[in-house]
N, C-alpha and C positions, 0 to 999 in steps of 0.2 A: 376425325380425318382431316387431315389437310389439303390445300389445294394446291402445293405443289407439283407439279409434274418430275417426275425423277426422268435423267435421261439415259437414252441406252448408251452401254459400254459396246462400239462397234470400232474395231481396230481400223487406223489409217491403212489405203492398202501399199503394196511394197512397188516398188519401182520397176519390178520386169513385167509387166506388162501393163494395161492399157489404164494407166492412172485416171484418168478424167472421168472415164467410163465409171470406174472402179468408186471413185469419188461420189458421182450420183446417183450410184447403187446405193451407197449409205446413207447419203441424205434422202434419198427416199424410204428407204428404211428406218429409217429414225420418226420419219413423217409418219408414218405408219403406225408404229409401234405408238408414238403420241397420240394418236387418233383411237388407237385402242382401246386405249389406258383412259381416255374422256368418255364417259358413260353416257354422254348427253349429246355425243356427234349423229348416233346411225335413228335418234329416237326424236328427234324436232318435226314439230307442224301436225302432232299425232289428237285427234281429234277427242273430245271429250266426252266423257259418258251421257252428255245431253243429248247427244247425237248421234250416241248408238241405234238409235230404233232406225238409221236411215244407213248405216255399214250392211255389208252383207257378211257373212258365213266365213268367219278366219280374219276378220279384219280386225287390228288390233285398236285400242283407244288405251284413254288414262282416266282410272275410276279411283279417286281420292290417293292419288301420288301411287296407285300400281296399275301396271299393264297388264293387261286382260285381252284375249281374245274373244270375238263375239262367236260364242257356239250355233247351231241347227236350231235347239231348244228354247233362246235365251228370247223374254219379253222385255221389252221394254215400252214406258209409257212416254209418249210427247203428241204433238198436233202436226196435223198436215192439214193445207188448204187448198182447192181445187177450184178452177173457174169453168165454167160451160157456158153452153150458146143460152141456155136458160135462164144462169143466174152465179152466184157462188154459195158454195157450200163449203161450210167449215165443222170438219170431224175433231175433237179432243176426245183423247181417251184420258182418264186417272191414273 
């Protein structure tokens, strides 16, 4: 696959009516349809399977380059640390 972006074929529009307008309908159209067609625009900043065990219920991550939602069911293992007035305590599970 390449990484060219193909661009869309959208006609210039005709001159009875409100050219300008008509003009930024398509350029944003076009902005659009490129944003589309980029796989990687609506899916950035998405948190990694280390840190599933702290998503909750539908929250999606990336588990070795697929997206995954975290189900009801799903366990996952990591540490959590806590402080209290007594001391701190630090839980890991395996």
């Amino acid at each position: 696959m390449t990484g060219k972006i193909l661009r869309s074929i959208l006609p210039l529009p005709p001159y009875d009516y409100n050219r300008k307008y008509a003009i930024e309908l398509v350029r944003a159209l076009e902005r659009t349809i490129d944003e589309l067609r980029n796989p990687n625009v609506n899916f950035q900043g998405l948190p990694d399977v280390a840190a599933a065990n702290s998503l909750v219920v539908g929250d999606v991550f990336v588990d070795g380059g697929f997206l995954k939602i975290k189900g009801a069911n799903d366990i996952f293992s990591g540490s959590f640390e806590a402080t209290a007035s007594l001391g701190t305590v630090t839980v890991t599970t395996p």
